[in-house]
C-alpha positions as CSV (number, residue, x, y, z in Angstrom):
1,X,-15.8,20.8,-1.9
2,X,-12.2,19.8,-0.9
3,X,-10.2,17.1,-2.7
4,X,-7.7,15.1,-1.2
5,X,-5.5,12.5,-2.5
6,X,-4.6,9.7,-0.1
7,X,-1.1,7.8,-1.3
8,X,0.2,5.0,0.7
9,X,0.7,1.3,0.0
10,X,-0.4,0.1,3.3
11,X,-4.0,-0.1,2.5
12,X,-4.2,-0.1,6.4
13,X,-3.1,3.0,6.7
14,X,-4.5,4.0,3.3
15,X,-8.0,3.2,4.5
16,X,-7.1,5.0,7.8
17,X,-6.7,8.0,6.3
18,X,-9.6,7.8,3.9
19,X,-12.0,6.7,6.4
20,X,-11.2,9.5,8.5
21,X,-11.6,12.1,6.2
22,X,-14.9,10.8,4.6
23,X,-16.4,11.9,7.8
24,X,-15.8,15.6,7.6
25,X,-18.1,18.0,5.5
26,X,-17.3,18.3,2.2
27,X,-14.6,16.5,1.5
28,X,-13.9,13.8,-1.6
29,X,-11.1,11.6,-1.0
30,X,-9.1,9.6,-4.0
31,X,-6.4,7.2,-3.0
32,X,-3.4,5.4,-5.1
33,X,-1.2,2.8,-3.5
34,X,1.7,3.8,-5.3
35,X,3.7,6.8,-6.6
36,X,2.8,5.9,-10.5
37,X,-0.9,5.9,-9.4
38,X,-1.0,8.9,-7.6
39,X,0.2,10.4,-11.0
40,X,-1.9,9.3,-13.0
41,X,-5.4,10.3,-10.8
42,X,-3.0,14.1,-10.3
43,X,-3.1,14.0,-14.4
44,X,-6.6,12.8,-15.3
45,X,-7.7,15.4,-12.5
46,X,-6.0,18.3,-13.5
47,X,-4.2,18.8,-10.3
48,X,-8.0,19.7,-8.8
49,X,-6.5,18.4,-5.2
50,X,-6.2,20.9,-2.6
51,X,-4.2,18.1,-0.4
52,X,-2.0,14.7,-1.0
53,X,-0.8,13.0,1.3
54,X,2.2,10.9,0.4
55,X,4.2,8.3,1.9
56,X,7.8,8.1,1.0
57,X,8.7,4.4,0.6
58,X,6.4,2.7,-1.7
59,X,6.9,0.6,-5.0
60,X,6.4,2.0,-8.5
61,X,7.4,5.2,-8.1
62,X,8.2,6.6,-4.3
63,X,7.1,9.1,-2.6
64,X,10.2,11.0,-3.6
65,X,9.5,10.6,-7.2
66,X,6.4,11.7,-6.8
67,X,7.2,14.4,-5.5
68,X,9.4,15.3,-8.2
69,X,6.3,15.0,-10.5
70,X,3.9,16.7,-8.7
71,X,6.6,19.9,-9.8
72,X,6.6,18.9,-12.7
73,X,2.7,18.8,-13.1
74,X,2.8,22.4,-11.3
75,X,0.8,21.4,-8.6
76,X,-0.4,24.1,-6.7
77,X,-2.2,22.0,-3.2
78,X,-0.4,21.2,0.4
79,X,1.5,18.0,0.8
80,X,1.7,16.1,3.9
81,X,4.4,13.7,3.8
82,X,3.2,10.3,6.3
83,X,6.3,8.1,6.4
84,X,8.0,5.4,8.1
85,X,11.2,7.0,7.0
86,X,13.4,8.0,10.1
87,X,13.0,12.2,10.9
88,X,16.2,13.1,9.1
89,X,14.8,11.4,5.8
90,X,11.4,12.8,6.1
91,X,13.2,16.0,6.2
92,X,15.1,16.0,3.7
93,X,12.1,14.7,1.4
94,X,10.0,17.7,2.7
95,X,13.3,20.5,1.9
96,X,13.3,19.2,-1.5
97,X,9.5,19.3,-2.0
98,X,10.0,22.9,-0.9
99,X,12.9,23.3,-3.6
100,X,11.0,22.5,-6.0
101,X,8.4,24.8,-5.1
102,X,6.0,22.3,-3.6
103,X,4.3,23.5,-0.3
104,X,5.0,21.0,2.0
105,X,2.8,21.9,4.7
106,X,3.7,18.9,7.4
107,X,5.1,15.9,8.1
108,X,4.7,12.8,10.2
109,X,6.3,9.7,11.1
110,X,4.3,6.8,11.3
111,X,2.8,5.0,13.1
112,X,-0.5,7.1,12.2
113,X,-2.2,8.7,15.3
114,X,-5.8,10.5,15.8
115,X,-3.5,13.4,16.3
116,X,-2.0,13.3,12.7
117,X,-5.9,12.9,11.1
118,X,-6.8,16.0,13.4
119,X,-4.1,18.1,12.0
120,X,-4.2,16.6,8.4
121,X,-8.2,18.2,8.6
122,X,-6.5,21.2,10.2
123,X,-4.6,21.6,7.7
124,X,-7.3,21.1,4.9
125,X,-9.9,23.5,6.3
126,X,-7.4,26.2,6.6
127,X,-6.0,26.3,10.2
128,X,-2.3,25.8,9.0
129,X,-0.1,24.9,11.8
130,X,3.2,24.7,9.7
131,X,5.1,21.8,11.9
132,X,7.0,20.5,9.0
133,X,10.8,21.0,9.0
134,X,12.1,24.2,7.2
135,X,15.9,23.9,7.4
């Protein structure tokens, strides 16, 4: 069974996502609409995600402070970052993630397509096609 948290605060997209990925095999999906959420379900779960996918600009705790406690925690899953951010933002968020020794395995700018859920389940049943920025 894979475990994937789902962090957004547009429960559009939030339920997007979920929906999505309840229809593949073998996958359980949590979801927090904010960064002080997400930490709490990470915590009370012992980091047992294999994915989160995190938006950046959210209340209570942004993506980017989540992401700092995820490193803390010593989370060991991917992270996809999903953001409205602009590409240079998204970047950077994803370079620190990686800094902090967070595998930041992708990231999108929203709006979310079919084409982001396809990779997302790429990415979650193995077939990692690294796209996110390195630099």
């Amino acid at each position: 069974m894979r475990h994937v948290l789902v962090v957004d605060d547009d429960p559009i997209v939030l339920e997007k996502v979920r929906s999505y990925l309840c229809t593949l095999p073998d996958v359980c999906v949590s979801v927090a609409a904010n960064g002080s959420e997400a930490i709490g379900t990470v915590e009370q779960h012992d980091s047992d995600f294999d994915l989160v996918v995190c938006d950046l600009n959210m209340p209570d705790n942004n993506g980017i402070e989540l992401i700092g406690a995820l490193s803390r925690l010593g989370f060991a899953g991917d992270i996809v970052i999903l953001s409205i951010e602009t590409p240079n933002n998204i970047k950077m968020a994803a370079r620190l993630g990686r800094e902090l020794g967070l595998r930041i395995v992708d990231t999108f700018q929203k709006p979310l397509t079919l084409d982001h859920l396809h990779q997302v389940s790429r990415i979650l049943f193995g077939a990692r096609e690294l796209n996110a920025a390195s630099g």
